[in-house]
DRENZABA-179485 format. One record per residue: residue in three letters; chain; x, y, z of N, C-alpha, C in turn. Coordinates in pm, 1 decimal. Example, Ala and Ser with C-alpha at 12.3 -4.5 7.8 and 13.67 -1.06 7.14 Angstrom:
<pts>
PT;ALA;A;1319.0;-569.0;780.0;1230.0;-450.0;780.0;1320.0;-330.0;780.0
PT;SER;A;1285.0;-225.0;708.0;1367.0;-106.0;714.0;1290.0;3.0;787.0
</pts>
This chain:
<pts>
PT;UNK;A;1360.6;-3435.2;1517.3;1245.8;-3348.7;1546.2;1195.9;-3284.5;1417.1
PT;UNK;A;1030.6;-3295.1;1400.2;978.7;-3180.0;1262.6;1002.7;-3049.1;1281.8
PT;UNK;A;1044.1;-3017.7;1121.0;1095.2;-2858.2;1165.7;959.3;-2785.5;1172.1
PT;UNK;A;961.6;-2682.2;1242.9;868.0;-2575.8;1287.9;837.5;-2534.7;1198.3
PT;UNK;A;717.3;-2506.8;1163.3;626.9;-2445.6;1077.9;692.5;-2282.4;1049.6
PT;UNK;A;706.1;-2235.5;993.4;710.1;-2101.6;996.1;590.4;-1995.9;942.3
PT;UNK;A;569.0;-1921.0;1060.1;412.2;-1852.1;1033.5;409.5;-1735.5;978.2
PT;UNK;A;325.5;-1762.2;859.8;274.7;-1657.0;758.8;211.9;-1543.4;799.6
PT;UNK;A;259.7;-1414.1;786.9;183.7;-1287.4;880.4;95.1;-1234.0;721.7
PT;UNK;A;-17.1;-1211.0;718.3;-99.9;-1164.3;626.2;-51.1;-973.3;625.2
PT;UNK;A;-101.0;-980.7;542.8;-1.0;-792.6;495.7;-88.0;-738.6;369.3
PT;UNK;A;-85.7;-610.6;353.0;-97.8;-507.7;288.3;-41.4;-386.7;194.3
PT;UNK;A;-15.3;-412.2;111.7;33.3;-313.7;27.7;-17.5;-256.4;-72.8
PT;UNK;A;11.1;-55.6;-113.1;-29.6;-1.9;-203.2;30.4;-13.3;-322.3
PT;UNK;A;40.2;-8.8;-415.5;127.6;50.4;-536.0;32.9;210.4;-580.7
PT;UNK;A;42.9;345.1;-547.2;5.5;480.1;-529.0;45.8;555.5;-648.1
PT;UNK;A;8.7;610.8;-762.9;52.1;620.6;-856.2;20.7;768.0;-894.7
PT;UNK;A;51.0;828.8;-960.4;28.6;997.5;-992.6;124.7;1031.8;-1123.7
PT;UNK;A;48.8;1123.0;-1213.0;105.3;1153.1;-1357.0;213.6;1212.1;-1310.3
PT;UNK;A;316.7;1166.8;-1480.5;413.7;1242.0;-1496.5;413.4;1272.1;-1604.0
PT;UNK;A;536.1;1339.5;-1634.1;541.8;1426.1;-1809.2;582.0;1303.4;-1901.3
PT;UNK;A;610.4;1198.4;-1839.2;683.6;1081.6;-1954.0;572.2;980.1;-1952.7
PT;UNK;A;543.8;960.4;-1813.6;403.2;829.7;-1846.0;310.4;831.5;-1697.4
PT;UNK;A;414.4;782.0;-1597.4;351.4;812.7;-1480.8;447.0;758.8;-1367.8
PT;UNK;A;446.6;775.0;-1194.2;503.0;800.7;-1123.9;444.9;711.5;-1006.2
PT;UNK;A;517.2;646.4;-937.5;477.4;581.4;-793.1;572.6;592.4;-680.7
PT;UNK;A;489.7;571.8;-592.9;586.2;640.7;-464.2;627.0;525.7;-408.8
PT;UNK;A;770.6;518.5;-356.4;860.7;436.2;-334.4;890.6;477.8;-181.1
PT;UNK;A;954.1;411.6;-83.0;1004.2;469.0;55.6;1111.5;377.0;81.9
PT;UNK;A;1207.3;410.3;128.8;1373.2;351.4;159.0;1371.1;254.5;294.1
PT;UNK;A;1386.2;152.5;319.3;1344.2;120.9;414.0;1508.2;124.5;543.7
PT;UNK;A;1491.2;174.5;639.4;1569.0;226.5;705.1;1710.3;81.5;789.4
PT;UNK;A;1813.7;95.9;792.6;1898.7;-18.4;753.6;1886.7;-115.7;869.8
PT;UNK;A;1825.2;-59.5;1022.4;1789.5;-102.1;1081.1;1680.1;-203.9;1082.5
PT;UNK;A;1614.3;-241.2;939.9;1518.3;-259.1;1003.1;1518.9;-481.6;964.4
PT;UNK;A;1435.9;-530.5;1042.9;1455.0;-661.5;1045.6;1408.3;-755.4;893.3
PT;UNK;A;1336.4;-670.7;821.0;1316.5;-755.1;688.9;1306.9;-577.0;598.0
PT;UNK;A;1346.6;-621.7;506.0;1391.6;-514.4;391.1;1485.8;-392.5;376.9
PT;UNK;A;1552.1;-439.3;473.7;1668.0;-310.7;558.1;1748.2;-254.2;407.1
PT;UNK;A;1726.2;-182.9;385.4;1779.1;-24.6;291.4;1730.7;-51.7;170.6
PT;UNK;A;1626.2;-109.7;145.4;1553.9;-114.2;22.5;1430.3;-5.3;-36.5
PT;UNK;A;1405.5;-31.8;-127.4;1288.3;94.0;-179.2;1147.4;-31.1;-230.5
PT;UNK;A;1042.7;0.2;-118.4;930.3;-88.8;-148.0;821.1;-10.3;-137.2
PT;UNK;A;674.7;-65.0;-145.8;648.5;71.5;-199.3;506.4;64.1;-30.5
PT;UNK;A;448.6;180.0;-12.1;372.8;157.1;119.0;324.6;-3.3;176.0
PT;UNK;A;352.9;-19.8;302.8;217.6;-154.5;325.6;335.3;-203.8;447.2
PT;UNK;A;223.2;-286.6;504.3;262.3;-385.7;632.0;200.9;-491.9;701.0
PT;UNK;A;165.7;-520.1;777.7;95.6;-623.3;824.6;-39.9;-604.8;864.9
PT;UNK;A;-143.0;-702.1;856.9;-277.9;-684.6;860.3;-267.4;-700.1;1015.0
PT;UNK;A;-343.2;-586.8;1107.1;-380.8;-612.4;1252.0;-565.8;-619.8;1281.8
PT;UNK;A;-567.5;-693.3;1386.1;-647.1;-754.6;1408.8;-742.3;-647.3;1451.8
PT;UNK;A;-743.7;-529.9;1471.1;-835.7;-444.0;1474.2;-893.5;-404.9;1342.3
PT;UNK;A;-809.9;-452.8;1214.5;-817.7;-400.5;1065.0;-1006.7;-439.4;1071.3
PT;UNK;A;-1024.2;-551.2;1108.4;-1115.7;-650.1;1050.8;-1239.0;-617.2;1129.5
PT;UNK;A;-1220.9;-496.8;1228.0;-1355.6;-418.6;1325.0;-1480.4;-435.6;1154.6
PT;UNK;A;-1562.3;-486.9;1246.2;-1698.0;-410.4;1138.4;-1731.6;-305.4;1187.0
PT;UNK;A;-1667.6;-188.5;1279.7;-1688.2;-58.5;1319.4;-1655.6;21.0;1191.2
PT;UNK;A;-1586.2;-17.4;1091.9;-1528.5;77.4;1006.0;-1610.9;82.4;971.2
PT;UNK;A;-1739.1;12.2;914.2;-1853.1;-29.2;799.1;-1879.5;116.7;761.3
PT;UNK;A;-1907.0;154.5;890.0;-1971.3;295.2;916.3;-1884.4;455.4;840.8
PT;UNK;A;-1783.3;394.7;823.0;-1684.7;479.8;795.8;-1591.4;444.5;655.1
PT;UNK;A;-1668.0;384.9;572.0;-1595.5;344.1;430.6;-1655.9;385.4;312.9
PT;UNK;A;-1602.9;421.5;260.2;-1672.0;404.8;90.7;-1644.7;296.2;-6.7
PT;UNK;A;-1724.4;215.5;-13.8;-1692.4;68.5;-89.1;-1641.7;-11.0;-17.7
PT;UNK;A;-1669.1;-178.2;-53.3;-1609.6;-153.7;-243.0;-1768.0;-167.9;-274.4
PT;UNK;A;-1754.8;-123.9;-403.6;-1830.5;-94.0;-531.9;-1944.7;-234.5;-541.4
PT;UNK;A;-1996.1;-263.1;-634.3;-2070.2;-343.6;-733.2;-1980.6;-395.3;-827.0
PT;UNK;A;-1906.8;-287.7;-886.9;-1772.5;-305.9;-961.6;-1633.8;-358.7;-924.7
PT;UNK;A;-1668.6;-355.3;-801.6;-1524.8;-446.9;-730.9;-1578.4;-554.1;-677.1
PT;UNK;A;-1654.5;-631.8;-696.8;-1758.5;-759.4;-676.1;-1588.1;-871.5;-668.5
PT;UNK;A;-1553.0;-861.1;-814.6;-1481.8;-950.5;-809.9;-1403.9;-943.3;-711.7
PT;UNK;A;-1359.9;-814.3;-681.4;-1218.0;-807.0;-579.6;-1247.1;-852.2;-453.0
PT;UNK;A;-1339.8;-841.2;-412.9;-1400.8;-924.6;-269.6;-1374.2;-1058.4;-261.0
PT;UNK;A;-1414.9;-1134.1;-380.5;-1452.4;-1224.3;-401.5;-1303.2;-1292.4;-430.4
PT;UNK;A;-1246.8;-1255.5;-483.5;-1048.5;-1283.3;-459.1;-985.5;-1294.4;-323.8
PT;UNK;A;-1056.8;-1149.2;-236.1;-979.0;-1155.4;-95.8;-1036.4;-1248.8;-2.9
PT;UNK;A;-1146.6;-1284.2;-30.7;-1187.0;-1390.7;74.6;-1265.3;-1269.8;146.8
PT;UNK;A;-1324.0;-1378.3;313.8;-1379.2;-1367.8;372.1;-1314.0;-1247.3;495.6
PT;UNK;A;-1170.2;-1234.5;470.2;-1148.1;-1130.5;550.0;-1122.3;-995.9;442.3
PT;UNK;A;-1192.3;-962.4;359.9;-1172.6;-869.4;260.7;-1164.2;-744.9;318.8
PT;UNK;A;-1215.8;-766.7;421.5;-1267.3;-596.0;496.6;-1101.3;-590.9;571.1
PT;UNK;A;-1052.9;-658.1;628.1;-906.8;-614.4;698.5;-816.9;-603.6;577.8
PT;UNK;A;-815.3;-657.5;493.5;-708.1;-657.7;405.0;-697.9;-462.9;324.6
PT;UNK;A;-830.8;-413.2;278.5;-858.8;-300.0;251.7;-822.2;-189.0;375.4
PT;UNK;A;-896.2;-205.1;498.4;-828.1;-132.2;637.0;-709.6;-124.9;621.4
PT;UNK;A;-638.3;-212.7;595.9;-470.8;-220.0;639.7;-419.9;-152.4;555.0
PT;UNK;A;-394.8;-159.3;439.8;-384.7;-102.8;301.1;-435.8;33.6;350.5
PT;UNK;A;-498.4;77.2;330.9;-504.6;289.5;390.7;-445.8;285.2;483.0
PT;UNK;A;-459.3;228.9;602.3;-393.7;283.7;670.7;-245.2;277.4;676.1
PT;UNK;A;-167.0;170.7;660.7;-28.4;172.3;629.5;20.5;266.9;531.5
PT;UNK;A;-48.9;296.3;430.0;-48.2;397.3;357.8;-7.2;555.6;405.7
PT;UNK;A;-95.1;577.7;519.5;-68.8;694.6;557.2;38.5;680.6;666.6
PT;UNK;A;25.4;624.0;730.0;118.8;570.2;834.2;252.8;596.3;787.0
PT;UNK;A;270.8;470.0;721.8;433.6;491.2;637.6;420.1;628.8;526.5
PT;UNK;A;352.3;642.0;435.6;393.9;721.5;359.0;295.0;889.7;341.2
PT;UNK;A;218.2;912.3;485.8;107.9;997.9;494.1;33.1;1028.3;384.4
PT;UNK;A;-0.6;953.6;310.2;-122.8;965.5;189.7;-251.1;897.0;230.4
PT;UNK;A;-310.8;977.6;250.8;-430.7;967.6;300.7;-571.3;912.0;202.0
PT;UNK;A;-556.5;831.6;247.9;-725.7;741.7;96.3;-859.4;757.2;168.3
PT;UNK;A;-855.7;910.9;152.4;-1036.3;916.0;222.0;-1089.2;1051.3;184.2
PT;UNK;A;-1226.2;1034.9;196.7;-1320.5;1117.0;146.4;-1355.2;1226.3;291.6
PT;UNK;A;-1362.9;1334.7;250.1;-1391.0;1427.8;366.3;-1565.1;1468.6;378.3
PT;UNK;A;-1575.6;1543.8;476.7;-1776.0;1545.8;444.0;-1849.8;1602.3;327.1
PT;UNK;A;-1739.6;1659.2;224.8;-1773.7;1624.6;108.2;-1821.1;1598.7;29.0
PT;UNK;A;-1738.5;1466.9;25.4;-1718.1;1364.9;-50.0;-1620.5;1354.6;-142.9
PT;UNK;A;-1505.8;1455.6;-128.5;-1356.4;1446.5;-247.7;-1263.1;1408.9;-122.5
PT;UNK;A;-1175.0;1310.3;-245.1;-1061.4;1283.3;-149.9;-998.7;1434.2;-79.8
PT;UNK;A;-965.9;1427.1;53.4;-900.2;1512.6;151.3;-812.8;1567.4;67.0
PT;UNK;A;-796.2;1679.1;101.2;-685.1;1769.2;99.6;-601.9;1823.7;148.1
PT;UNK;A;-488.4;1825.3;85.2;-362.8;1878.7;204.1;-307.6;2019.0;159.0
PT;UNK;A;-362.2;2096.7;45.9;-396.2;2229.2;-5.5;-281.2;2312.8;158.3
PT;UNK;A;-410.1;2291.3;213.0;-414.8;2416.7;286.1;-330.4;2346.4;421.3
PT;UNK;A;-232.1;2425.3;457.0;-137.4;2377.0;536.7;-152.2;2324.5;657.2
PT;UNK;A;-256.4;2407.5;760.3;-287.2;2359.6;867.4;-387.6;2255.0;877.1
PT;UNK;A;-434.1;2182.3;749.4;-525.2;2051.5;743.0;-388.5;1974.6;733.9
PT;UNK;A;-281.6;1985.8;640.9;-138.0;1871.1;616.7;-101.1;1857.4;740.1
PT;UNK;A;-73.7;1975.4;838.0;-13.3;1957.1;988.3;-61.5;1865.4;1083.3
PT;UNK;A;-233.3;1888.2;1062.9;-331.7;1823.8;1138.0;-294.6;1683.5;1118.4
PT;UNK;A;-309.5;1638.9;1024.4;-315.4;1515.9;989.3;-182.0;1454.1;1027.1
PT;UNK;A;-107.3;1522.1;965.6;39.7;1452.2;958.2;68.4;1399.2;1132.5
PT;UNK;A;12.9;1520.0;1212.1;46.1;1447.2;1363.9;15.2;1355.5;1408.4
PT;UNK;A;-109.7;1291.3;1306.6;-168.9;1125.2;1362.7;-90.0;1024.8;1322.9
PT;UNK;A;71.5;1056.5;1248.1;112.5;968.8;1228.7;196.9;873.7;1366.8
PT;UNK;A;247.3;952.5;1358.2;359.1;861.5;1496.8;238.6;818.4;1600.7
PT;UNK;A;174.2;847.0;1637.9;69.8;768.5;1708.2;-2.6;681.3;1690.6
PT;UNK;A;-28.4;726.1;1561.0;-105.4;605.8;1510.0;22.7;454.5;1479.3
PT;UNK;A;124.6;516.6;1435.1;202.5;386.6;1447.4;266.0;333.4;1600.5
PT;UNK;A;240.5;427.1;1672.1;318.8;375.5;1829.4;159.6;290.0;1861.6
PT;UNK;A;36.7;287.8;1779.2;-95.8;236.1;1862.5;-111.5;287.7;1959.4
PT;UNK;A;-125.5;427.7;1964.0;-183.4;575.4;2090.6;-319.0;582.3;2015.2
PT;UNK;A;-351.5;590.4;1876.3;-448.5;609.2;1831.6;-507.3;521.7;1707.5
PT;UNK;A;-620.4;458.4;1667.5;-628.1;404.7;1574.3;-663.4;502.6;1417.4
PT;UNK;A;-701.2;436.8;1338.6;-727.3;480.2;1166.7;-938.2;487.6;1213.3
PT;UNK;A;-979.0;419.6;1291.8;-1141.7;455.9;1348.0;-1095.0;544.8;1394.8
PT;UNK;A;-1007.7;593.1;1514.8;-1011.2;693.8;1587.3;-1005.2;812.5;1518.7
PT;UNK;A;-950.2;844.2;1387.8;-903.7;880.7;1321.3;-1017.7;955.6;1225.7
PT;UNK;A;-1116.9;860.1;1182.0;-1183.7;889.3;1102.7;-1307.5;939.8;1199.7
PT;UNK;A;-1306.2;881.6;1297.1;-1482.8;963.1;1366.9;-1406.7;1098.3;1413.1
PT;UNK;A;-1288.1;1145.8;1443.5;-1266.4;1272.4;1491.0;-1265.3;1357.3;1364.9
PT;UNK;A;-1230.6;1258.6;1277.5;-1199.5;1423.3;1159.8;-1347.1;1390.2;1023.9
PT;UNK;A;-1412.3;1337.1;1082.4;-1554.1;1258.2;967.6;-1553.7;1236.6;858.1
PT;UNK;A;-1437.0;1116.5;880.0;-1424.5;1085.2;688.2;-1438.0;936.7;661.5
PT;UNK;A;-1476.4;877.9;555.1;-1515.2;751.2;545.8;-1368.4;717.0;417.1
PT;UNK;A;-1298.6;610.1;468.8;-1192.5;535.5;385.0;-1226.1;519.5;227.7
PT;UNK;A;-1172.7;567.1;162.0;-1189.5;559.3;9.9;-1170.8;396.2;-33.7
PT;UNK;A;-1226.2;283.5;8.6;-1202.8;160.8;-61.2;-1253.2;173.6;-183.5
PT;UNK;A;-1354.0;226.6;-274.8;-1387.0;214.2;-394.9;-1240.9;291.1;-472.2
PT;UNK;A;-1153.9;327.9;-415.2;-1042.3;424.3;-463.3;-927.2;353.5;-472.4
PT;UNK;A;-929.9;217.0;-395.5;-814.3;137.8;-390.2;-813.0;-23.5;-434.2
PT;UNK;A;-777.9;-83.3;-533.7;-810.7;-178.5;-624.1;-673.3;-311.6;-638.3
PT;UNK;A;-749.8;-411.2;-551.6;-684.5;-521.1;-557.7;-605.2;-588.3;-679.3
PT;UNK;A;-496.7;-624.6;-671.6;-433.7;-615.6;-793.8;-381.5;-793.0;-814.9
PT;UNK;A;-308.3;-801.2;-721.4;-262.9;-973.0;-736.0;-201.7;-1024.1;-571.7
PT;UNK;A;-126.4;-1086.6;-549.2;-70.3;-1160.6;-408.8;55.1;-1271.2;-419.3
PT;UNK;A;139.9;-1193.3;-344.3;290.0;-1279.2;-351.3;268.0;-1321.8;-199.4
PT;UNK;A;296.0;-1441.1;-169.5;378.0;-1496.4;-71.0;472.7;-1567.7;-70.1
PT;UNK;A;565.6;-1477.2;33.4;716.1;-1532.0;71.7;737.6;-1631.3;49.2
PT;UNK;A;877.2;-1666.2;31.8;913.4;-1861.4;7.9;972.8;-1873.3;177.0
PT;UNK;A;928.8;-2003.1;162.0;985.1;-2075.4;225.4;1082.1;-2125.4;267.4
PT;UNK;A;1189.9;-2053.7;383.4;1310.4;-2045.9;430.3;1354.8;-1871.1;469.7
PT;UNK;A;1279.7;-1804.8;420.6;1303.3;-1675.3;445.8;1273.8;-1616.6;579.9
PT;UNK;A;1334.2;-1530.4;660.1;1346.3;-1543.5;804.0;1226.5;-1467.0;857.2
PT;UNK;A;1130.0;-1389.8;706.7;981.0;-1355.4;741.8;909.0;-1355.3;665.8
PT;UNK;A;807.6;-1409.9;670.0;730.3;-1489.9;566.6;561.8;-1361.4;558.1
PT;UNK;A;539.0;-1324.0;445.1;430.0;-1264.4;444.3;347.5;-1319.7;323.1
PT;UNK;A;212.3;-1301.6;352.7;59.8;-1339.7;257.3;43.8;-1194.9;215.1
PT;UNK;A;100.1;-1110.2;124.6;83.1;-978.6;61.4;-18.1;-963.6;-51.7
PT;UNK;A;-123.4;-875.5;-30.3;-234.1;-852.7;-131.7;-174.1;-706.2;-126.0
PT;UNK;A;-138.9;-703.6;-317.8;-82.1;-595.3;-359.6;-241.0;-506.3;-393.0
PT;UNK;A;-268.1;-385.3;-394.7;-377.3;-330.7;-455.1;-293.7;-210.5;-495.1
PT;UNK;A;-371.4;-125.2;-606.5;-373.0;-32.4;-692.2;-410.9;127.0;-658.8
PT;UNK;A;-381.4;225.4;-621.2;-443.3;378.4;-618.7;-427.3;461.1;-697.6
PT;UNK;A;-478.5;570.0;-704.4;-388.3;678.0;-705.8;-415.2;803.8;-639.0
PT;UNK;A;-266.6;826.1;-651.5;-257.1;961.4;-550.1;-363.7;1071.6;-564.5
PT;UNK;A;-396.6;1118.2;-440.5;-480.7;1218.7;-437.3;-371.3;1382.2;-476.8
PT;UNK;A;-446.6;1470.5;-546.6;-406.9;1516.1;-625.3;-322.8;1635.3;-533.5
PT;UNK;A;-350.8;1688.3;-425.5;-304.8;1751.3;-338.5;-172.6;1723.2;-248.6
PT;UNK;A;-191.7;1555.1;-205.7;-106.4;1510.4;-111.8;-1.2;1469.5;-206.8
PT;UNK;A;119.8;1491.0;-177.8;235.9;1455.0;-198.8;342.7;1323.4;-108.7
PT;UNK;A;285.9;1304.3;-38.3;382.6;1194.1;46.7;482.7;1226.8;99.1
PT;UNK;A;560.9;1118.1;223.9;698.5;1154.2;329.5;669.7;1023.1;383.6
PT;UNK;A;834.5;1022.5;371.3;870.4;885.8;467.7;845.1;939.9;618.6
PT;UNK;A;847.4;810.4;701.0;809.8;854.7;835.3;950.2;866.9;941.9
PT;UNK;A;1043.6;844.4;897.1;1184.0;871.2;916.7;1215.5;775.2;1052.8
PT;UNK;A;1077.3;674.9;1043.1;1141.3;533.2;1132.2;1163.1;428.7;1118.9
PT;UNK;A;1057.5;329.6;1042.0;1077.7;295.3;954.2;1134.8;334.7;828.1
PT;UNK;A;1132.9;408.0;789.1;1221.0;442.3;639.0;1247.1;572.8;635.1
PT;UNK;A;1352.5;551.5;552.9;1437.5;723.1;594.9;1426.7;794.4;443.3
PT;UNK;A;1411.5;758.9;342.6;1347.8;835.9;240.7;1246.4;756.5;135.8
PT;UNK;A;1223.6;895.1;66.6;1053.1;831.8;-31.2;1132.7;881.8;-168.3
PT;UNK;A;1065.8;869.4;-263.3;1055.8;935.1;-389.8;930.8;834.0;-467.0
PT;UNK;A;896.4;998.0;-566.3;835.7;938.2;-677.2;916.1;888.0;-771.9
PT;UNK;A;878.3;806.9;-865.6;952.9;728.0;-968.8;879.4;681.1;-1057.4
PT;UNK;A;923.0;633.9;-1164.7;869.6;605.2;-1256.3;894.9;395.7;-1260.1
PT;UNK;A;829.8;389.7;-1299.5;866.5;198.9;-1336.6;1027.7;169.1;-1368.9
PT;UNK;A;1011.9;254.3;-1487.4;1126.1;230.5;-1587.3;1266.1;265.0;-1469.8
PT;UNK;A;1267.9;409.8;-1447.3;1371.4;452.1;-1394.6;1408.5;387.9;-1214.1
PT;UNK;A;1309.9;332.3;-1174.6;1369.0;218.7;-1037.7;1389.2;132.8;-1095.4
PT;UNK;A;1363.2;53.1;-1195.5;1448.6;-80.3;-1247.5;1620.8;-67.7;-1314.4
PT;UNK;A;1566.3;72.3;-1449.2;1703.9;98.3;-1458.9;1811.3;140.1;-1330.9
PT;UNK;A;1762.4;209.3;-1248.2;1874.0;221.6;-1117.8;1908.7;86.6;-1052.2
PT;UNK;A;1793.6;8.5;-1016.3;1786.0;-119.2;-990.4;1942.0;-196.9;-1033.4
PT;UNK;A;1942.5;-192.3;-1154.3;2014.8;-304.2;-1237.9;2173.0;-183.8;-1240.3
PT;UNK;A;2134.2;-75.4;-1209.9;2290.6;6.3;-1188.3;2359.4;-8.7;-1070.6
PT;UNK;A;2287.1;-107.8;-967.5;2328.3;-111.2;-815.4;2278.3;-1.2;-745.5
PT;UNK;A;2193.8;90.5;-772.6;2199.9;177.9;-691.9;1997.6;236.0;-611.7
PT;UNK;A;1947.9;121.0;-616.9;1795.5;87.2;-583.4;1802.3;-8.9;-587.8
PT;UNK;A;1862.7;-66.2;-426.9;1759.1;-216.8;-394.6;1614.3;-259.8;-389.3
PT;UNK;A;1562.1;-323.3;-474.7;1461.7;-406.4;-469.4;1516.3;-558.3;-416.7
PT;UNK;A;1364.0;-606.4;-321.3;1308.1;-708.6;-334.0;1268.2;-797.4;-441.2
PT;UNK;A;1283.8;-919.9;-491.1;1244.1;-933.2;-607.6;1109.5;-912.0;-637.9
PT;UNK;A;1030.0;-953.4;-498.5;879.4;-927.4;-551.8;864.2;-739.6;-601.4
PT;UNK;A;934.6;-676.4;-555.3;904.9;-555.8;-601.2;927.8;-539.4;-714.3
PT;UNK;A;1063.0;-617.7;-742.4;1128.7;-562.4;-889.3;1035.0;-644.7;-1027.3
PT;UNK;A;975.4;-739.7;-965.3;884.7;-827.7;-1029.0;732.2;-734.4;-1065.8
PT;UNK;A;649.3;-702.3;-948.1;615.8;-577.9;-965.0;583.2;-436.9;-1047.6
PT;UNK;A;748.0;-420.3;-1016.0;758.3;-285.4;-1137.3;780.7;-317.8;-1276.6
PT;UNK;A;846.1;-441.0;-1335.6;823.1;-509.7;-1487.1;683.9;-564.4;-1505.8
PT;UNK;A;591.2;-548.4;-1400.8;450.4;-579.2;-1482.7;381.7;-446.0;-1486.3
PT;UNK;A;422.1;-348.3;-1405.2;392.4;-195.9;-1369.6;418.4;-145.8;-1539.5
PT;UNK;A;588.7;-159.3;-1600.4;652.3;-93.9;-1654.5;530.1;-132.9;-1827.4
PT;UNK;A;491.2;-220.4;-1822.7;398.6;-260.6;-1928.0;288.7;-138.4;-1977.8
PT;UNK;A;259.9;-83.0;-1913.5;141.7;14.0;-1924.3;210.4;189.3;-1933.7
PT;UNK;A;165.4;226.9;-2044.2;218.5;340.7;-2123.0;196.9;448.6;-2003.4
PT;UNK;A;49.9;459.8;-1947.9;24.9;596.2;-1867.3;2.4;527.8;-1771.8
PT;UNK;A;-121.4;660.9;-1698.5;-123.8;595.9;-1582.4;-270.3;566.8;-1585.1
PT;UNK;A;-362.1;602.7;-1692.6;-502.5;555.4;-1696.0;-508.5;441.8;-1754.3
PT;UNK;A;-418.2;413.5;-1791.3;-401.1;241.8;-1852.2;-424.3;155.4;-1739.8
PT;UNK;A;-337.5;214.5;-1599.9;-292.4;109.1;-1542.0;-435.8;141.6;-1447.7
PT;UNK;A;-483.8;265.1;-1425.1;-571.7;237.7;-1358.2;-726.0;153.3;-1403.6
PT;UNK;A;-708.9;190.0;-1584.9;-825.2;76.3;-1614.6;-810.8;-7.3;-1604.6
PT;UNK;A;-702.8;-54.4;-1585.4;-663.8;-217.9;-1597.1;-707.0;-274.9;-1452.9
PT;UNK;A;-679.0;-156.0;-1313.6;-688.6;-212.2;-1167.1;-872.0;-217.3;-1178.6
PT;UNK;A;-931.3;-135.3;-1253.4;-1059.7;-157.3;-1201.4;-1131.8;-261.0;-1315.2
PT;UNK;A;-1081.4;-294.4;-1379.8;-1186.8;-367.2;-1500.7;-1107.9;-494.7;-1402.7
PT;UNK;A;-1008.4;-527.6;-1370.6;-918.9;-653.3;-1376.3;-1042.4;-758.9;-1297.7
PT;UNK;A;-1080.9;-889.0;-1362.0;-1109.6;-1001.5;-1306.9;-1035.7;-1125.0;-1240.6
PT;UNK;A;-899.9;-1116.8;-1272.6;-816.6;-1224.8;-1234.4;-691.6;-1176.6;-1180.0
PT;UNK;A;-653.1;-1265.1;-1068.0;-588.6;-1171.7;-942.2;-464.1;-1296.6;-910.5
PT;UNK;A;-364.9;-1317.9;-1005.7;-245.1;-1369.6;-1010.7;-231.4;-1414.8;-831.6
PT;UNK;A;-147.7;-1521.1;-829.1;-138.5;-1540.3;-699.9;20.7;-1593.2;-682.6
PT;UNK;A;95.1;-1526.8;-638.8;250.4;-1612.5;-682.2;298.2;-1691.4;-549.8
PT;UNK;A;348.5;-1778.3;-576.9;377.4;-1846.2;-463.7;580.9;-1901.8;-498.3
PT;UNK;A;674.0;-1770.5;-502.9;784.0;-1803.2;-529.6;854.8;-1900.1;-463.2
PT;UNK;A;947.3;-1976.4;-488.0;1068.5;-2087.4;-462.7;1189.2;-2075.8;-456.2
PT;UNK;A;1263.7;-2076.8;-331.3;1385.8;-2038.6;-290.9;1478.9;-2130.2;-380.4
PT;UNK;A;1581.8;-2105.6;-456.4;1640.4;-2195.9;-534.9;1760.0;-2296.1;-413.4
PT;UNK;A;1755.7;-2424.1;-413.1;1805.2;-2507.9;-292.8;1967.6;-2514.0;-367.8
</pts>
């Protein structure tokens, strides 16, 4: 008999970044030991693209992409619009950092405590699917910061692995207020970190990475600050595509 195809789930991930005193800092979340692919590892926000991602209801409710992110469209294909949806919202979901503009027009704030509370309660619902990231945005009137979040490159899983994902990594950074939290169901802790210092723990045994992560943070660890790395996410024209090989 031919062996069964094994099906590729399309996915989303941030790499979320915010200064530090040495160069700069990204937020990491532990993934909880229970869980069926990455059980007690440190990866950084994102999950699977759902089929509501790809509503043209959001249209109404986005900022970008740009003129300047021409190319990045033009990398993600024809479903560009779910791949960006998924990406914020897993974002906040797993790690409550919120990528959106309030009536404004500055990214949200979590300043003031009873806006952090507010928000923070749409999490578990929004991940049980009680409420969506539209539902989300027409109650509290904010349009998704996509000009804020910048396609970076795309690993997919090898072949033999017991879950196979199509991952479009993209680029942020943290809004200057919000600080982040694991959601303590998926993953039971977060930290900020630096490139350098999750690889060096990495290689001490004591921060599991994925290789694509740890792969990742040695192209992360290249860039001195953090406006390096963000000129680099928005000027970038060419969008690496890895397609790794299980060694037989």
């Amino acid at each position: 008999m031919p062996t069964p195809v094994q099906p590729i789930r399309p996915a989303a991930t941030v790499i979320v970044v915010r200064e530090a005193p040495s160069s700069y800092e990204i937020f990491m979340l532990k993934r909880t030991s229970k869980a069926s692919f990455a059980s007690d590892m440190y990866v950084f926000p994102g999950g699977r693209v759902d089929a509501d991602d790809h509503l043209h209801k959001y249209d109404a409710f986005r900022h970008g992409p740009t003129d300047a992110q021409a190319a990045q469209v033009k990398a993600l294909g024809d479903e560009w619009r779910g791949f960006w949806i998924a990406a914020i919202r897993e974002t906040f979901e797993e790690a409550g950092l919120l990528l959106a503009y309030d009536e404004s027009g500055t990214l949200i704030s979590f300043d003031d405590e009873q806006t952090h509370e507010r928000f923070a309660a749409y999490r578990d619902p929004l991940h049980d699917g009680e409420v969506s990231l539209l539902d989300i945005c027409q109650r509290e009137s904010l349009r998704l910061a996509v000009d804020h979040v910048h396609f970076y490159n795309r690993f997919i899983t090898p072949l033999g692995r017991p879950r196979r994902f199509d991952t479009r990594f993209f680029i942020a950074s943290a809004p200057e207020s919000q600080r982040g939290s694991h959601d303590a169901q998926e993953t039971v802790d977060s930290i900020w970190v630096t490139p350098q210092q999750a690889l060096e723990r990495h290689a001490a045994g004591e921060f599991d990475l994925m290789n694509v992560t740890r792969i990742q943070l040695e192209w992360l660890a290249q860039y001195a600050h953090k406006q390096a790395l963000l000129d680099m996410s928005q000027a970038n024209q060419t969008f690496p595509v890895r397609r790794p090989v299980l060694p037989k």
